[in-house]
N, C-alpha and C positions, 0 to 999 in steps of 0.2 A: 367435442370433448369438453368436459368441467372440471376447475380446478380446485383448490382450497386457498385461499389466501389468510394466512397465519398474521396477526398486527401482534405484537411485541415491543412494548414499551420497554427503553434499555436505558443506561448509563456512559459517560465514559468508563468507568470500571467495568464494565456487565459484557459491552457491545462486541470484543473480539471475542470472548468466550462463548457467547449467545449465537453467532452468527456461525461456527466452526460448528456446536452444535445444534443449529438446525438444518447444515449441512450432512454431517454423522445421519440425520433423520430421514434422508434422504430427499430436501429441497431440489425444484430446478432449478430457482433462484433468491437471494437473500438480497436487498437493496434497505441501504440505511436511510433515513426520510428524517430532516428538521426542517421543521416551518415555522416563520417566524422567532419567538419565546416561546412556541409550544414545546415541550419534552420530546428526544429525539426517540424514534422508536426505528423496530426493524419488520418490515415487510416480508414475509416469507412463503414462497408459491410451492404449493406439490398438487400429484395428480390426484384424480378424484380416486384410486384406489386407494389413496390412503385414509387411513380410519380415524376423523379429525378430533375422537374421541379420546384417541390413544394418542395422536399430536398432542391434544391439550395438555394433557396427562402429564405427559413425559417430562413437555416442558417448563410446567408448576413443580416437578420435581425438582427438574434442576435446577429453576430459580433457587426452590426452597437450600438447596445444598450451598450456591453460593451465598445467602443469607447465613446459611449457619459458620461460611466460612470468612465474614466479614464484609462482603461486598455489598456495595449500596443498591438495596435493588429496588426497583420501581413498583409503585406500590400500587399501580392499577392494573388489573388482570389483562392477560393473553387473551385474543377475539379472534375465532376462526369464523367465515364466512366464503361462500361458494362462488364460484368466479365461471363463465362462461369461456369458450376460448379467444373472442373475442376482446375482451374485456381484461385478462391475464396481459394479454402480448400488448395491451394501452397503457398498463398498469406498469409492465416492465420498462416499455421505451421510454414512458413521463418520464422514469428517473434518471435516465442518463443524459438529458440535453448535451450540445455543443457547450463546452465550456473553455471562457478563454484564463489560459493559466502565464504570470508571468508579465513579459513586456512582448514575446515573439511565439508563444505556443496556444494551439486549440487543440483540444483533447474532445474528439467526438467519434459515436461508435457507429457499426459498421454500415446501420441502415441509414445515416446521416448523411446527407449531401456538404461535403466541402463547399463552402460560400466561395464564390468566383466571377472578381478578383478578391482574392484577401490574402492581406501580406503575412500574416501569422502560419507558422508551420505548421500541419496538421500531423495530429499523430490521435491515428485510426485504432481505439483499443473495445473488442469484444468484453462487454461484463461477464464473468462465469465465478470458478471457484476460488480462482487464483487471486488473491491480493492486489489493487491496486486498478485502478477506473479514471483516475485523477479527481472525484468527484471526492475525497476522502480530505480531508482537513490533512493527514499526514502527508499523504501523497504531493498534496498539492504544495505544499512547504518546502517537500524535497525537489520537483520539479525548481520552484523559483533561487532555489540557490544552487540546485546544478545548472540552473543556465546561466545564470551570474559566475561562476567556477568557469565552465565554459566558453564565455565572452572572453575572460582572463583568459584561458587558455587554450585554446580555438582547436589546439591538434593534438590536446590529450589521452592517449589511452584512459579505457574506464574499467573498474570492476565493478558491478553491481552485486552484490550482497543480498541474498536473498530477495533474487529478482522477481517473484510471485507473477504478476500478470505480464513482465517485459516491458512495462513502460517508461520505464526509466531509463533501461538499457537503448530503447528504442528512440526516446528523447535525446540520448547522448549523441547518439548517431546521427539524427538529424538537427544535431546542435553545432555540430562537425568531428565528434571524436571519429580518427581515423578505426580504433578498433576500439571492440566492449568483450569482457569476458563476463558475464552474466552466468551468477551461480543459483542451486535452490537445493533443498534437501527433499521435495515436495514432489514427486512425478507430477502431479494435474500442474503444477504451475509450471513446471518445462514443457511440457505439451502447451500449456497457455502462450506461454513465453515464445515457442517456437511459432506456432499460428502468427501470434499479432508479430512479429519479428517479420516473417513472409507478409503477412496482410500491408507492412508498412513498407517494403520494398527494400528491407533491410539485414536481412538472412545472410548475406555477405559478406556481412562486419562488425556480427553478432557471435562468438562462440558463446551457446547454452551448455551449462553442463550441471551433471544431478552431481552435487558434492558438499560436501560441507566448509567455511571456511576455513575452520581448524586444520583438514586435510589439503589444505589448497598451498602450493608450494611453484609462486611464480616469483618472476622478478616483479617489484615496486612497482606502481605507477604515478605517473601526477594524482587522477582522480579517482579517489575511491569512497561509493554512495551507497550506503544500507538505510534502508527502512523497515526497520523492526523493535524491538520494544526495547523500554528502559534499562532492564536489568539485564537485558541480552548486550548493549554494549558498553556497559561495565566489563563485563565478561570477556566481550571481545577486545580489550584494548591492547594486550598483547599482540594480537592477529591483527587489529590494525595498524600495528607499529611494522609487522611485518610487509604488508601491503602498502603502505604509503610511502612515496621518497621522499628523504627530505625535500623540506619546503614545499611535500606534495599537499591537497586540498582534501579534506573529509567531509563530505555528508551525511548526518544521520537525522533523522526522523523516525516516526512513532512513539512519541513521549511524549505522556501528556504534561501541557504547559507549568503543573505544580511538583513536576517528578523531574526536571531538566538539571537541577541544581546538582543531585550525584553523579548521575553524568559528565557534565563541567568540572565536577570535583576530581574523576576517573581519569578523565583524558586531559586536563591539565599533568596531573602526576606522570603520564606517559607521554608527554611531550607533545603536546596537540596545544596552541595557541584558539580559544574563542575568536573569531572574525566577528560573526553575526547570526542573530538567532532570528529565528522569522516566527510568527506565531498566525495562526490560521484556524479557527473554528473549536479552538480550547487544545490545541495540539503543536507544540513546538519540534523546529527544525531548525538544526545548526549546522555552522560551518566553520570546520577550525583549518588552521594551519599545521604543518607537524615541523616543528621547530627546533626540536633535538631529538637526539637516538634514543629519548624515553627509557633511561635505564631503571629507572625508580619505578617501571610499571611492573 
């Protein structure tokens, strides 16, 4: 069988929007690629039915739309070229290497041999639709301060916040939180979430559920980690005030490193104290304190 392989030069601005739709288009797989200084772009694989004519098409449209709606978009065309099946499935595995995240996590996917002996945790995550691989500048931000969060507090309950592929929730767990509530509003990323949750032997003391956090109406915990965009937690600082206990620990990531400051401005006014902000591949990840009842938010 032959495939098409879709190269898409992207942006920080471009890349989640680009990537959702090449998905819509019906991709088996999108993987993001920076080399070096070179411009990051996004990789995109479908079967040889589809019409690389009408890929290309579509996809100049839609740049041309985010152009017209301000976003920086890259200024060298989209390249579709044919891919054997062999050469697809080389294409895909390159980009997900073992990768060591942190002071005590590997993040490697499932056709990866665990190195043995190696003291690092492994946490075994499939690439698919669902958000999150550890290979992600965001991702990997929020890993190193919930394990830092974690160290501090070794038997925290977690909720994860638009848990996409489960790694985080799955991280927690193997970091020692006795339980994780892992939410998403997304079906493919709770099926995601539930897979890698069993794939890492950790189904147990994961509850996945399809819901919104708005709708979510639990008691506090110590730790609560979302990884999703800037103005989404603006938004949510109410709902974080609701889900954190005093003196509990917030993670958020997905924001890129020049957009962090409204944020910090958000969740100071709702009572979340700055700890430490980590920055990782042009994408900032914070950790605050929550310090008071946040009446002002």
């Amino acid at each position: 069988m032959a495939f098409w392989q879709l190269t898409v030069p992207s942006s920080p601005d471009t890349s989640d929007g680009l990537t959702n739709f090449l998905w819509e288009q019906g991709a088996l797989g999108v993987v993001e690629e920076a080399i070096g200084c070179a411009p990051a772009r996004l990789l995109a694989f479908f079967p040889e039915t589809a019409s690389s004519t009408a890929l290309v098409s579509a996809l100049v449209a839609y740049r041309d739309s985010l152009s017209a709606m301000g976003f920086a978009v890259a200024a060298q065309d989209p390249e579709i070229t044919p891919l054997l099946d062999e050469a697809w499935a080389s294409a895909w595995r390159q980009s997900f290497p073992p990768r060591a995240v942190g002071e005590r996590l590997l993040v490697l996917p499932p056709w990866e041999r665990e190195p043995s002996p190696d003291p690092r945790i492994a946490i075994v995550i499939e690439p698919g639709r669902a958000f999150g691989t550890g290979h992600h500048g965001s991702t990997e931000g929020c890993l190193v301060l919930l394990e830092q969060a974690l160290t501090a507090r070794p038997d925290a309950r977690v909720i994860d916040v638009g848990t996409g592929s489960g790694i985080l929730a799955v991280a927690a767990v193997k970091l020692g939180a006795p339980r994780v509530l892992a939410i998403d509003v997304d079906p493919d990323a709770i099926a995601a979430a539930r897979a890698n949750a069993d794939r890492n032997g950790c189904s147990g003391r994961i509850a996945i559920v399809l819901t919104s956090p708005e709708d979510l109406h639990v008691e506090p915990v110590p730790v609560v980690v979302a990884n999703l965009l800037a103005h989404t937690h603006v938004a949510f600082r109410a709902t974080y005030i609701r889900l954190v206990e005093m003196g509990g620990i917030l993670v958020l990531g997905g924001i890129l490193a020049d957009e962090d400051g409204p944020v910090i401005d958000a969740l100071a006014g709702a009572g979340f104290a700055l700890r430490q902000r980590a920055l990782v591949e042009g994408w900032s990840s914070l950790r605050f304190t929550r310090s008071n009842a946040g009446e002002r938010a």
